[in-house]
PDB file of N, H, CA, C and O in Angstrom:
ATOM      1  N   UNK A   1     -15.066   2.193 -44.694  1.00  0.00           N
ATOM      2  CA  UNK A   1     -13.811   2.017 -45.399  1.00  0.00           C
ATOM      3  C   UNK A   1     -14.118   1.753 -46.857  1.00  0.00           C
ATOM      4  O   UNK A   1     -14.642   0.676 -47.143  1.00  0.00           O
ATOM      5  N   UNK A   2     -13.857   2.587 -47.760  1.00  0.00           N
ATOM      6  H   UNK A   2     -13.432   3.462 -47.527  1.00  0.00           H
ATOM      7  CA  UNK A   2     -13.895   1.986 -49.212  1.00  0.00           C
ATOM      8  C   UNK A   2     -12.839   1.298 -49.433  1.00  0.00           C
ATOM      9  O   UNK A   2     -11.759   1.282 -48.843  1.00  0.00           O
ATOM     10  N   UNK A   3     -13.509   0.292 -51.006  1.00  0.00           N
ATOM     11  H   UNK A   3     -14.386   0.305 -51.486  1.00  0.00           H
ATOM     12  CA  UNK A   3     -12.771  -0.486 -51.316  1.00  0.00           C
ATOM     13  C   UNK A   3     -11.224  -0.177 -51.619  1.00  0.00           C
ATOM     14  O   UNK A   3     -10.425  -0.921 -51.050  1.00  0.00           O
ATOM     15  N   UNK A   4     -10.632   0.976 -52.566  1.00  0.00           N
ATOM     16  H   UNK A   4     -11.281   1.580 -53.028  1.00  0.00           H
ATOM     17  CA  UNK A   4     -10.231   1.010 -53.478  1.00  0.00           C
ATOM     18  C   UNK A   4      -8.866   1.825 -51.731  1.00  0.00           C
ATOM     19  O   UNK A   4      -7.696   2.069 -52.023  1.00  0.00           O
ATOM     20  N   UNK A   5      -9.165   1.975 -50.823  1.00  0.00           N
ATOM     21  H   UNK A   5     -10.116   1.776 -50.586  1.00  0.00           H
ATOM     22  CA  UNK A   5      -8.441   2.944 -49.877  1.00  0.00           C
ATOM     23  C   UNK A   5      -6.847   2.105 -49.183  1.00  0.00           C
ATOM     24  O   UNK A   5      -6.597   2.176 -47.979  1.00  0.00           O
ATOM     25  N   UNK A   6      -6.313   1.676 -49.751  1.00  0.00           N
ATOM     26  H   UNK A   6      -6.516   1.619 -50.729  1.00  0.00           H
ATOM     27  CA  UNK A   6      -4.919   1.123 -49.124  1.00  0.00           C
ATOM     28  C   UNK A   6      -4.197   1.401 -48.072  1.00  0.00           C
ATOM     29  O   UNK A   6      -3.368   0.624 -47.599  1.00  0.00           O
ATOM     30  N   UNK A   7      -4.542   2.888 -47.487  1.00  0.00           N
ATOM     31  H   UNK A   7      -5.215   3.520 -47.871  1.00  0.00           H
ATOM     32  CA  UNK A   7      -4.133   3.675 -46.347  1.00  0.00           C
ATOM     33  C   UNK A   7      -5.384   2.352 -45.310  1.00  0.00           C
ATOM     34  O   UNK A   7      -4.952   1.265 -44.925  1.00  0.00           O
ATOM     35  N   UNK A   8      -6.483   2.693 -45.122  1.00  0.00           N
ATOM     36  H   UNK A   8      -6.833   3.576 -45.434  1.00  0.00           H
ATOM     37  CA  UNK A   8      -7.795   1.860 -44.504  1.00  0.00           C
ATOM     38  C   UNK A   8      -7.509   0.533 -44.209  1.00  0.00           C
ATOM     39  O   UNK A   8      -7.627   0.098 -43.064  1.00  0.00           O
ATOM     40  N   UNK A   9      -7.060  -0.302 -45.360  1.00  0.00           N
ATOM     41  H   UNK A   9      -6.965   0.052 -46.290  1.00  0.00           H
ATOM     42  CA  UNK A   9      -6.785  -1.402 -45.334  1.00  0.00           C
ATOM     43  C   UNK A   9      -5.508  -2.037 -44.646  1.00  0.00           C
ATOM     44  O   UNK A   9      -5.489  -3.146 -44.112  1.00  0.00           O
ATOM     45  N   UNK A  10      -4.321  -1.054 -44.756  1.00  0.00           N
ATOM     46  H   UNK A  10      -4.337  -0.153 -45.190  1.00  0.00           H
ATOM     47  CA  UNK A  10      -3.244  -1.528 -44.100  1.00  0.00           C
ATOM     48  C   UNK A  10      -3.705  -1.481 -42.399  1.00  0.00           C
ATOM     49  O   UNK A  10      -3.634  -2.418 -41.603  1.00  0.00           O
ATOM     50  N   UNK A  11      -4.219  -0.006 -42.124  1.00  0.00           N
ATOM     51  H   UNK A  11      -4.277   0.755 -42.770  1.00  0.00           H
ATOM     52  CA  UNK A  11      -4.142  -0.205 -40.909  1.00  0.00           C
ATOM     53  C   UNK A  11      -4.942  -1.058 -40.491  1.00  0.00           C
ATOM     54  O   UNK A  11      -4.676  -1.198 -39.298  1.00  0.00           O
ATOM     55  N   UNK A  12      -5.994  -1.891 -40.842  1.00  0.00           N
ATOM     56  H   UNK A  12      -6.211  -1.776 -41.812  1.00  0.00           H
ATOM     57  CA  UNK A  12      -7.125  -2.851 -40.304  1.00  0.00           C
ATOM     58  C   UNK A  12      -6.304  -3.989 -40.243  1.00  0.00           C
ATOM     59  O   UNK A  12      -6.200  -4.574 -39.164  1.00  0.00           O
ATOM     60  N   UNK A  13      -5.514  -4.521 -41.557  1.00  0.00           N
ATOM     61  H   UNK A  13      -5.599  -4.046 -42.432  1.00  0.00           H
ATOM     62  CA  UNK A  13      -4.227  -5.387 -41.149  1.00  0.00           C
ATOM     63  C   UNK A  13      -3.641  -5.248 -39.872  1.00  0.00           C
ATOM     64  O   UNK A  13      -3.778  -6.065 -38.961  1.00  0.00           O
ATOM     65  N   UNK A  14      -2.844  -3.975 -39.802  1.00  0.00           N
ATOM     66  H   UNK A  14      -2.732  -3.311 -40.541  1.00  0.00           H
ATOM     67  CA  UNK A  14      -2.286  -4.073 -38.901  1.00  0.00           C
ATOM     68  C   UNK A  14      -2.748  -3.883 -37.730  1.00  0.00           C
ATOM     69  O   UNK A  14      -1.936  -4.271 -36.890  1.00  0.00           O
ATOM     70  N   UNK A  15      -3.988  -3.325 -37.142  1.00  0.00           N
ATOM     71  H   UNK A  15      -4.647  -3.010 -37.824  1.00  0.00           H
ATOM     72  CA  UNK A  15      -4.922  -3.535 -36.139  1.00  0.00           C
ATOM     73  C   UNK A  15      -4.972  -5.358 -35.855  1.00  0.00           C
ATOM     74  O   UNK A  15      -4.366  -5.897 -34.929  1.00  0.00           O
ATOM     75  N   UNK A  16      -5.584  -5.886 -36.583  1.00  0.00           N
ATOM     76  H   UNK A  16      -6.077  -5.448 -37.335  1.00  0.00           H
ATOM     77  CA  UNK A  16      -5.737  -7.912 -36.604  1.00  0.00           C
ATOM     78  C   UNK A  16      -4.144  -8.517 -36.043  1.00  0.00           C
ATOM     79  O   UNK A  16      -3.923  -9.596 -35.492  1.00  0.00           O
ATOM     80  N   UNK A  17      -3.633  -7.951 -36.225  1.00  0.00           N
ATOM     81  H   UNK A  17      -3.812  -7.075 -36.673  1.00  0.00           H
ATOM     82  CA  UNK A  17      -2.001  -8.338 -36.547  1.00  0.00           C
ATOM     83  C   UNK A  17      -1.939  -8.081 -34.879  1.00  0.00           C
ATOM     84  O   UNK A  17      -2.013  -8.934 -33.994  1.00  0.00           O
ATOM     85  N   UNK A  18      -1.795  -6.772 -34.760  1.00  0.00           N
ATOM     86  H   UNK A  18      -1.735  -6.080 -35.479  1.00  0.00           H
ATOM     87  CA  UNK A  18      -1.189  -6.507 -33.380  1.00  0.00           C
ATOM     88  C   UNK A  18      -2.197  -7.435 -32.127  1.00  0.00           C
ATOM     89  O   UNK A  18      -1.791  -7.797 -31.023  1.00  0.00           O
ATOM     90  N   UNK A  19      -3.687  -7.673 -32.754  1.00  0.00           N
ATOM     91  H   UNK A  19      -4.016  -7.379 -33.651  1.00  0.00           H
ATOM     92  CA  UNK A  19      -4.934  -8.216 -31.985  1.00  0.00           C
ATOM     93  C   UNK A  19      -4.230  -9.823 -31.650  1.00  0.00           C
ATOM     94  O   UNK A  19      -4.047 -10.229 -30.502  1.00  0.00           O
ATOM     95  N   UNK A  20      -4.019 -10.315 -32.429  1.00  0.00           N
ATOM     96  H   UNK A  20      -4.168  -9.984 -33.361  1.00  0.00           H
ATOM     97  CA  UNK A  20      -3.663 -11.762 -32.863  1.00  0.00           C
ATOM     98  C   UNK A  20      -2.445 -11.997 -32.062  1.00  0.00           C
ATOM     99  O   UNK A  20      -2.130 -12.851 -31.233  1.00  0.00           O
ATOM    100  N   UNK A  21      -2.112 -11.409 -32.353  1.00  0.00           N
ATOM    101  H   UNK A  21      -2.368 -10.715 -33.026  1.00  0.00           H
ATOM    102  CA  UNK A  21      -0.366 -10.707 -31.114  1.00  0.00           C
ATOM    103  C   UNK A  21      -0.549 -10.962 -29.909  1.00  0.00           C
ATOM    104  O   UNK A  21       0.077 -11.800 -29.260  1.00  0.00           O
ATOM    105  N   UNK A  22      -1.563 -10.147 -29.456  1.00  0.00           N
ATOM    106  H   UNK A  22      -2.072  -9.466 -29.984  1.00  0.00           H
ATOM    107  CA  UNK A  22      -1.815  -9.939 -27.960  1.00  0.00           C
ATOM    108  C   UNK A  22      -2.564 -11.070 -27.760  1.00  0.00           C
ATOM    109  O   UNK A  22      -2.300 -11.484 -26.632  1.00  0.00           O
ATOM    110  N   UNK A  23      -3.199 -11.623 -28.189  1.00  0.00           N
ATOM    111  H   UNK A  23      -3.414 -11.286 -29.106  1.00  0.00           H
ATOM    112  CA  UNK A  23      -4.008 -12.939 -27.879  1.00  0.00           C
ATOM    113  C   UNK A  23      -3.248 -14.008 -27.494  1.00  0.00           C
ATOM    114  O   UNK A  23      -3.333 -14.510 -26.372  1.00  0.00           O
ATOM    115  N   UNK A  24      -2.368 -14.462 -28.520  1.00  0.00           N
ATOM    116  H   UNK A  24      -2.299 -14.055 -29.431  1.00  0.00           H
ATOM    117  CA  UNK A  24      -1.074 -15.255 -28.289  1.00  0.00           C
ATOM    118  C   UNK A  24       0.019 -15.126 -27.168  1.00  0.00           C
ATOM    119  O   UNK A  24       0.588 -15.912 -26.410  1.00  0.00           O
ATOM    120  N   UNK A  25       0.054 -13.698 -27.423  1.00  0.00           N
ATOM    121  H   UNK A  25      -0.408 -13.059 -28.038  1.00  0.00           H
ATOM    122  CA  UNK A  25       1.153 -13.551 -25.768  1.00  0.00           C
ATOM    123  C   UNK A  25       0.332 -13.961 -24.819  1.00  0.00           C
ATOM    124  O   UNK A  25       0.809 -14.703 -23.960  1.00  0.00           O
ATOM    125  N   UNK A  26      -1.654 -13.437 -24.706  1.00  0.00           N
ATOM    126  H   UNK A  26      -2.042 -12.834 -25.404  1.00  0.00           H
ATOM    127  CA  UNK A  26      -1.973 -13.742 -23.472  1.00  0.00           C
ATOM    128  C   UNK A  26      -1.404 -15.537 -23.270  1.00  0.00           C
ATOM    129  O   UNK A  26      -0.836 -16.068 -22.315  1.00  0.00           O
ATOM    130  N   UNK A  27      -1.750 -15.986 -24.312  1.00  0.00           N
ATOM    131  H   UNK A  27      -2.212 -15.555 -25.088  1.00  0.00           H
ATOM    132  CA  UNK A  27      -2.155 -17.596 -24.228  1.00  0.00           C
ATOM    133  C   UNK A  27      -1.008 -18.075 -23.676  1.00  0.00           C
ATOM    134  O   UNK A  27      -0.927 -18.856 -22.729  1.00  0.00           O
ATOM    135  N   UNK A  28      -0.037 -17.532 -24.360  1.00  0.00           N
ATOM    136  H   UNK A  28      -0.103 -16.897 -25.129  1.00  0.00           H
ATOM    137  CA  UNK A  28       1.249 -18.012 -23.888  1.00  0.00           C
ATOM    138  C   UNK A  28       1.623 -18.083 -22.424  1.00  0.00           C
ATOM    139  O   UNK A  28       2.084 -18.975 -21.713  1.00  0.00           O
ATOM    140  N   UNK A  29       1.246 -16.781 -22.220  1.00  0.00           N
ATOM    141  H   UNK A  29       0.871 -16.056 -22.798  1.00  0.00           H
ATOM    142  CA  UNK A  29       1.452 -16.399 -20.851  1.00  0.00           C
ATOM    143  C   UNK A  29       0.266 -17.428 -19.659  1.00  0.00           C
ATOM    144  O   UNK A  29       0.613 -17.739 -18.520  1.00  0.00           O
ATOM    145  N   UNK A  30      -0.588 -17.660 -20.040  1.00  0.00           N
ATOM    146  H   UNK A  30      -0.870 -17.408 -20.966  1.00  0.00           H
ATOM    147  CA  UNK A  30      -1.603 -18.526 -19.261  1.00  0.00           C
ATOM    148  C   UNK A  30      -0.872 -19.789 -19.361  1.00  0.00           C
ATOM    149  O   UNK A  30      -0.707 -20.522 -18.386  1.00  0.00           O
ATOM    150  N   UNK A  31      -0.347 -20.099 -20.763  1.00  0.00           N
ATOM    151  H   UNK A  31      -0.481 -19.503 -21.555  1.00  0.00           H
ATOM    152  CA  UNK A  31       0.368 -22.072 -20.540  1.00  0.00           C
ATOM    153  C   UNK A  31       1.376 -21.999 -19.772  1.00  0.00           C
ATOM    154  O   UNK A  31       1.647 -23.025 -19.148  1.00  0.00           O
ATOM    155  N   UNK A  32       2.127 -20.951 -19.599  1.00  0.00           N
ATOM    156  H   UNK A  32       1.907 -20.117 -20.106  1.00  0.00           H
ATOM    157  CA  UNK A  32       3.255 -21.127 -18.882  1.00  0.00           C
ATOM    158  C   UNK A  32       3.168 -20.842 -17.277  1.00  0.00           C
ATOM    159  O   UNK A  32       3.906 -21.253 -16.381  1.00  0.00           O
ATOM    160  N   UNK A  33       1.964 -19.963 -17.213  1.00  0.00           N
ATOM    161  H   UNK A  33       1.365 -19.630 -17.941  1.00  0.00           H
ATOM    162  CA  UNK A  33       1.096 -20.417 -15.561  1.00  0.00           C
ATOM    163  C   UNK A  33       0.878 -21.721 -15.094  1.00  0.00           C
ATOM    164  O   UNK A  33       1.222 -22.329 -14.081  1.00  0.00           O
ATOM    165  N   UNK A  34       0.204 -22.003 -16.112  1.00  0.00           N
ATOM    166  H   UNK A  34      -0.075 -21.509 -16.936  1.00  0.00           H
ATOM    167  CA  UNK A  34      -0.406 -23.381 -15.901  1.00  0.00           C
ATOM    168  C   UNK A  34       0.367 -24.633 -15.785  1.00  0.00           C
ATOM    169  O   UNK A  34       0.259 -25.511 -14.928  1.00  0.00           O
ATOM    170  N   UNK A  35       1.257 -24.556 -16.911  1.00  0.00           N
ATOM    171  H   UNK A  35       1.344 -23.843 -17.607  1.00  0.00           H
ATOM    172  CA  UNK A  35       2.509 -25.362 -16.854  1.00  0.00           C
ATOM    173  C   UNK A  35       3.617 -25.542 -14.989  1.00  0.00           C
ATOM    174  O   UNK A  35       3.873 -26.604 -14.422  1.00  0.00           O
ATOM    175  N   UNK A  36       3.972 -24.263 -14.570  1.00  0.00           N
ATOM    176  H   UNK A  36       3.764 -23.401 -15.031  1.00  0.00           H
ATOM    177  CA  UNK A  36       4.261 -24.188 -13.720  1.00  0.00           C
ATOM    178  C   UNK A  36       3.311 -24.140 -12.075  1.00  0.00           C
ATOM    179  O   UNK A  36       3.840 -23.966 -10.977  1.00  0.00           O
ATOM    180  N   UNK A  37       2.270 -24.285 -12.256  1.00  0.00           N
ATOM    181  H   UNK A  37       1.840 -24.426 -13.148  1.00  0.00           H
ATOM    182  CA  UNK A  37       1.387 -24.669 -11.252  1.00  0.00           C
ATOM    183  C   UNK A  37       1.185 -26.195 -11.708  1.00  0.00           C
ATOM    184  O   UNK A  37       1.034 -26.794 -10.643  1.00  0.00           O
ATOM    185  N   UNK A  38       1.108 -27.083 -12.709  1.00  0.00           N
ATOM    186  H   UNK A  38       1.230 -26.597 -13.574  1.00  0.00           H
ATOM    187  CA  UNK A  38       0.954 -28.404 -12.427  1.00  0.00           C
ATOM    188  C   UNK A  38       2.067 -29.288 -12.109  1.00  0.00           C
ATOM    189  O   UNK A  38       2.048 -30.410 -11.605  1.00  0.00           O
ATOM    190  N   UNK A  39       3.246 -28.413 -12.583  1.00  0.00           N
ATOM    191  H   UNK A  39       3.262 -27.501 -12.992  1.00  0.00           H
ATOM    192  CA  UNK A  39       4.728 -28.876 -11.627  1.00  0.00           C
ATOM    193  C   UNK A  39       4.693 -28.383 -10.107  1.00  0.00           C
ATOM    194  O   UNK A  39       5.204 -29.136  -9.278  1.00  0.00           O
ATOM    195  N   UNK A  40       4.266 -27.466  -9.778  1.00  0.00           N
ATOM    196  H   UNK A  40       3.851 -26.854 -10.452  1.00  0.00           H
ATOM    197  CA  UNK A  40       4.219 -27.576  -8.298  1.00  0.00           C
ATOM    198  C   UNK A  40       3.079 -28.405  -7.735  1.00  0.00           C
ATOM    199  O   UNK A  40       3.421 -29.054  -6.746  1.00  0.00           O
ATOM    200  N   UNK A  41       1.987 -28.534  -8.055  1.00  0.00           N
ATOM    201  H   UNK A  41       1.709 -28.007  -8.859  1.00  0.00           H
ATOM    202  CA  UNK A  41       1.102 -29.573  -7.971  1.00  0.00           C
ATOM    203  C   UNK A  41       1.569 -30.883  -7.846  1.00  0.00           C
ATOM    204  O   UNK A  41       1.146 -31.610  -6.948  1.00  0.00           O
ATOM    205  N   UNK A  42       2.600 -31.344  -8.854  1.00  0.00           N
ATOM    206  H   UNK A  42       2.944 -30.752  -9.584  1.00  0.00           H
ATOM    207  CA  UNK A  42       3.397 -32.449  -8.517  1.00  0.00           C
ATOM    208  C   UNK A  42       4.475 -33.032  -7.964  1.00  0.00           C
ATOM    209  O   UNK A  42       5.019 -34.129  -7.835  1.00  0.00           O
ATOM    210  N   UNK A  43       4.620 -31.523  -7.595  1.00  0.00           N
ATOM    211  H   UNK A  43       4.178 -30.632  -7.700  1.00  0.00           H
ATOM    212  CA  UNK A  43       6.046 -31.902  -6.263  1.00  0.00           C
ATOM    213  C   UNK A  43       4.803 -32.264  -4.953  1.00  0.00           C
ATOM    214  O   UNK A  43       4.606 -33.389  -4.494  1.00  0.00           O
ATOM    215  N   UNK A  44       4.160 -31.146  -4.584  1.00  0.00           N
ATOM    216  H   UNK A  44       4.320 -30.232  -4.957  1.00  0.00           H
ATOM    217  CA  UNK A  44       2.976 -31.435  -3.225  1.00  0.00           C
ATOM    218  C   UNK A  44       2.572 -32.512  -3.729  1.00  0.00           C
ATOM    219  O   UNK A  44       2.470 -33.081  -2.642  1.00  0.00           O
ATOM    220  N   UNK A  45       2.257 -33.271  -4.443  1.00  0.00           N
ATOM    221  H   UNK A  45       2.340 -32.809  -5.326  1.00  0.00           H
ATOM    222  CA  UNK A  45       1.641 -34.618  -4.334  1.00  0.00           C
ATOM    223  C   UNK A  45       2.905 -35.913  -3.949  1.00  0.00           C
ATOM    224  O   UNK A  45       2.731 -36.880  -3.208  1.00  0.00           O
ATOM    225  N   UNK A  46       4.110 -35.569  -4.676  1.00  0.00           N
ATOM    226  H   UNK A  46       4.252 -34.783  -5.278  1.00  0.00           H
ATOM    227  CA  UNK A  46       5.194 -36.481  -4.664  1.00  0.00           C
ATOM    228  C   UNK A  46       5.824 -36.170  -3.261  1.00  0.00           C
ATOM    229  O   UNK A  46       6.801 -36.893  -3.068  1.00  0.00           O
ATOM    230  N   UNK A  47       5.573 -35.351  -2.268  1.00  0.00           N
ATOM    231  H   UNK A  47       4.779 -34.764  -2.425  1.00  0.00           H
ATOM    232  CA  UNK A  47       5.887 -35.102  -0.803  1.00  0.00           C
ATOM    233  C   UNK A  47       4.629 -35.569   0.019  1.00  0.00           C
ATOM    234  O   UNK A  47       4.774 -35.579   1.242  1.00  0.00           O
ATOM    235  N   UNK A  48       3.451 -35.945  -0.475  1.00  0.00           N
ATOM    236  H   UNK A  48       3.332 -35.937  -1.468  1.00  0.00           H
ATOM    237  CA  UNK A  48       2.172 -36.358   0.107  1.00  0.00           C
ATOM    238  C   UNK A  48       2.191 -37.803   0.089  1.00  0.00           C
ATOM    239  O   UNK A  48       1.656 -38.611   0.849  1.00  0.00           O
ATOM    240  N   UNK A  49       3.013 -37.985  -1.070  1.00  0.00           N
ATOM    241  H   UNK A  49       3.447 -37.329  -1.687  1.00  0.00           H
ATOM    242  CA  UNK A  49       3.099 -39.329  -0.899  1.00  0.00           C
ATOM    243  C   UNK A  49       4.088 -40.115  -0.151  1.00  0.00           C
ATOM    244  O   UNK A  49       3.864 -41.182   0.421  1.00  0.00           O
ATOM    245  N   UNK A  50       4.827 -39.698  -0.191  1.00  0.00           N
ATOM    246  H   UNK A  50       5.009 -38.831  -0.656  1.00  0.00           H
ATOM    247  CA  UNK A  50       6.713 -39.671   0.588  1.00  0.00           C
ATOM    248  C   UNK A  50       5.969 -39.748   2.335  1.00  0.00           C
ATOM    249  O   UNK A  50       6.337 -40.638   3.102  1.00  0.00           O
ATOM    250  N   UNK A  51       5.083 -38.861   2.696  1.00  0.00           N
ATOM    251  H   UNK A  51       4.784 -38.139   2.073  1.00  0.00           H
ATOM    252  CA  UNK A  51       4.636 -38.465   4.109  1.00  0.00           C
ATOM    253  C   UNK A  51       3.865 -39.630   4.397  1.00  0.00           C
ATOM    254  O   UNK A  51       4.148 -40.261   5.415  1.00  0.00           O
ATOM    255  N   UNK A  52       2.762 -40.086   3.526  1.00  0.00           N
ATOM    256  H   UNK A  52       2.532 -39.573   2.699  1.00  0.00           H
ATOM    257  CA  UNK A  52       1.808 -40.984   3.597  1.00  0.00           C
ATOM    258  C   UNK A  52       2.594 -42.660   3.996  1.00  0.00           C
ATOM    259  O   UNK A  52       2.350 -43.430   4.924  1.00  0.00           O
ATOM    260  N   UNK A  53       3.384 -42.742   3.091  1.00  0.00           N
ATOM    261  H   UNK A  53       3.582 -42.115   2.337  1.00  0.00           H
ATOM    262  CA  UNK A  53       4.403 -43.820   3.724  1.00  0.00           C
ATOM    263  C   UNK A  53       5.488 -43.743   4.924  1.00  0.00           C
ATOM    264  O   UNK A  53       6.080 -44.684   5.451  1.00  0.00           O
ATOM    265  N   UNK A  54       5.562 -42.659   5.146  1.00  0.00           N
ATOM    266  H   UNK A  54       5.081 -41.894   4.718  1.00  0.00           H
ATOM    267  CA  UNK A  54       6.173 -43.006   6.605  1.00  0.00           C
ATOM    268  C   UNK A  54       5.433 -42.815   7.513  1.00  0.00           C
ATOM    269  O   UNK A  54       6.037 -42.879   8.584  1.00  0.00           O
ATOM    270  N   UNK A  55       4.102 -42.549   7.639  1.00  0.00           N
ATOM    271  H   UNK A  55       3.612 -42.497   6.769  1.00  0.00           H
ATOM    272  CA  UNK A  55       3.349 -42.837   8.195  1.00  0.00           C
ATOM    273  C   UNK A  55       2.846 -44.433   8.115  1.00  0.00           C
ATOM    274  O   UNK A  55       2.867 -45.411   8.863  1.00  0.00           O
ATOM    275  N   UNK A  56       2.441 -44.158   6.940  1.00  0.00           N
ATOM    276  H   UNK A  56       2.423 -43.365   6.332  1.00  0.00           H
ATOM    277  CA  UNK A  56       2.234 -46.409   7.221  1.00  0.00           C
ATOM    278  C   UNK A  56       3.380 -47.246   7.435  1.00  0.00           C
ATOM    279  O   UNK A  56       3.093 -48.440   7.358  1.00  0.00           O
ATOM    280  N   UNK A  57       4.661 -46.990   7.694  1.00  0.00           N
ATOM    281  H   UNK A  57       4.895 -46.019   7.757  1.00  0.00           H
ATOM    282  CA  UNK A  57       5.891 -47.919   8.135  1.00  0.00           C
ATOM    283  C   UNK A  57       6.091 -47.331   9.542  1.00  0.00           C
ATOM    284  O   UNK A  57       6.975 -47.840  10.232  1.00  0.00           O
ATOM    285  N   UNK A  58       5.566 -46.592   9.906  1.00  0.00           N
ATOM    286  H   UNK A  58       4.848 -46.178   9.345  1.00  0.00           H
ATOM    287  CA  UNK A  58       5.375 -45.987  11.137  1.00  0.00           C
ATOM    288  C   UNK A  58       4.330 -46.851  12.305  1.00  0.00           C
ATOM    289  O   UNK A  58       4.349 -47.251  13.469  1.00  0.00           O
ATOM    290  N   UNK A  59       3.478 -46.816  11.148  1.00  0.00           N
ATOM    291  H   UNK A  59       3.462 -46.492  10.202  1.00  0.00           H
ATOM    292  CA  UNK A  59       2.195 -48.043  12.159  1.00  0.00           C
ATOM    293  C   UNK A  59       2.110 -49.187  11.815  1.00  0.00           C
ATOM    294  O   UNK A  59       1.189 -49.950  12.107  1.00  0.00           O
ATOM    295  N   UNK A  60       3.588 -49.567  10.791  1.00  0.00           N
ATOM    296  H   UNK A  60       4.336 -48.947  10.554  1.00  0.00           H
ATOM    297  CA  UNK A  60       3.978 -50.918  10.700  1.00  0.00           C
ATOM    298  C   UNK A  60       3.303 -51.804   9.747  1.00  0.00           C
ATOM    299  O   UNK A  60       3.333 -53.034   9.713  1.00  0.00           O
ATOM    300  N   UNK A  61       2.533 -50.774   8.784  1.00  0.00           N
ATOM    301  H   UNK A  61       2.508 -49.775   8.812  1.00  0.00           H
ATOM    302  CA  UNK A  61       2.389 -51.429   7.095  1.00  0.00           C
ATOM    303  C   UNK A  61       3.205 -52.096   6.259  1.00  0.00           C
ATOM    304  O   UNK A  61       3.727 -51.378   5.406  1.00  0.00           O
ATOM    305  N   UNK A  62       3.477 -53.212   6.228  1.00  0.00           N
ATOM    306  H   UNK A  62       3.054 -53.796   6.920  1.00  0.00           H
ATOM    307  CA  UNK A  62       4.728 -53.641   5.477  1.00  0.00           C
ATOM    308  C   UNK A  62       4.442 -53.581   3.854  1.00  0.00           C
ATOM    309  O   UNK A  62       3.473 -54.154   3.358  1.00  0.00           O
ATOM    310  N   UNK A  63       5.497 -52.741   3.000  1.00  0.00           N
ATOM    311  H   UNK A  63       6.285 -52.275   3.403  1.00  0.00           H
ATOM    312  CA  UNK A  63       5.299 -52.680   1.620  1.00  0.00           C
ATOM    313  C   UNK A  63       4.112 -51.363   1.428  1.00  0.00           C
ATOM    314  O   UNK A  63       3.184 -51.416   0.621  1.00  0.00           O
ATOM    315  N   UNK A  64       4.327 -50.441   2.167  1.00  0.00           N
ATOM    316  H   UNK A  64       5.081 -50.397   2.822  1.00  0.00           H
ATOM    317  CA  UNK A  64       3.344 -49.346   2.143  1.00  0.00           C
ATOM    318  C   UNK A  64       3.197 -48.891   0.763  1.00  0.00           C
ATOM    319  O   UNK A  64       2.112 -48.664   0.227  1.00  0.00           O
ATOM    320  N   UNK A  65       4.570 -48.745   0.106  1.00  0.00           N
ATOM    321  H   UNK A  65       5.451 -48.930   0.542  1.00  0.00           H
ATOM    322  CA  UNK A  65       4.447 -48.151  -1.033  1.00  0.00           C
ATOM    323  C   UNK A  65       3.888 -48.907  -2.268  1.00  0.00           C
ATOM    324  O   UNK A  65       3.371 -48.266  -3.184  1.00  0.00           O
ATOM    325  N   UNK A  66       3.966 -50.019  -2.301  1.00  0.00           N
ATOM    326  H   UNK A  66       4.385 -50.540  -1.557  1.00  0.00           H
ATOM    327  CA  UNK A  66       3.395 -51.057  -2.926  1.00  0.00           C
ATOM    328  C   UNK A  66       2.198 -51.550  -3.050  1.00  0.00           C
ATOM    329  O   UNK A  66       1.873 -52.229  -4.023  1.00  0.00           O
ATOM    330  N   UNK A  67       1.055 -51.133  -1.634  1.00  0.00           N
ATOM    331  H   UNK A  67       1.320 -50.581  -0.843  1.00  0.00           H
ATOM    332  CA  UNK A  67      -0.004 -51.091  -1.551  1.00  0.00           C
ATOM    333  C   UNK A  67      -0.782 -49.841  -2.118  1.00  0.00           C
ATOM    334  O   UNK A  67      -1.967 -49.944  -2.437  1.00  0.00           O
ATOM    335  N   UNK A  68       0.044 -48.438  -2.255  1.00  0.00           N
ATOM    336  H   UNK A  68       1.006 -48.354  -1.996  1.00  0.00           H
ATOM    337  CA  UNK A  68      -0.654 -47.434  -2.643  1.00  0.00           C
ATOM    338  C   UNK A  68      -0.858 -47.417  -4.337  1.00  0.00           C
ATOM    339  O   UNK A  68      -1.827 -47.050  -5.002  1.00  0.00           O
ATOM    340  N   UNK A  69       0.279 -47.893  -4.694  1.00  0.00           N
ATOM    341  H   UNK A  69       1.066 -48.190  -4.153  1.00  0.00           H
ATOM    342  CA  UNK A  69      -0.074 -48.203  -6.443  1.00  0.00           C
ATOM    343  C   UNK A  69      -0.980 -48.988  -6.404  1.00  0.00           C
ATOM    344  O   UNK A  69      -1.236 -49.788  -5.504  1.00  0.00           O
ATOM    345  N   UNK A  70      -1.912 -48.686  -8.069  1.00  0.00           N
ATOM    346  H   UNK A  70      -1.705 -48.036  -8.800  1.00  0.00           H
ATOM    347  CA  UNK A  70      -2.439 -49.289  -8.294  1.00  0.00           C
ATOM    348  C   UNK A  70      -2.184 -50.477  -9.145  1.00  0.00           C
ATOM    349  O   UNK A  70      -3.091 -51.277  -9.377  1.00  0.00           O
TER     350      UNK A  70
END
């Protein structure tokens, strides 16, 4: 590419441009995976825990839920 070529240069801009683009959508697209797998992650844990105590008031743990916090 010579210096002085403005045709060369735009499109290398706009090559970076569209690159930078697609990078970002990927990223985007991965946080909003991720985002929505650590909300379902925290429903299965907030039903693991819900289960875990009626199981210990079941075998007659008194204050089950109170013992599992820390």
């Amino acid at each position: 590419m010579a210096d002085g070529d403005p045709h060369s240069a735009r499109e290398l801009a706009q090559f970076a441009e569209n690159l930078l683009q697609q990078v970002h959508d990927n990223f985007q697209a991965l946080a909003d995976k991720l985002t929505l797998r650590m909300e379902d992650m925290g429903e299965h844990i907030d039903d693991l825990e819900k289960h875990v105590n009626g199981l210990l008031t079941q075998a007659g743990v008194q204050n089950a839920s109170e013992e599992l916090t820390p």
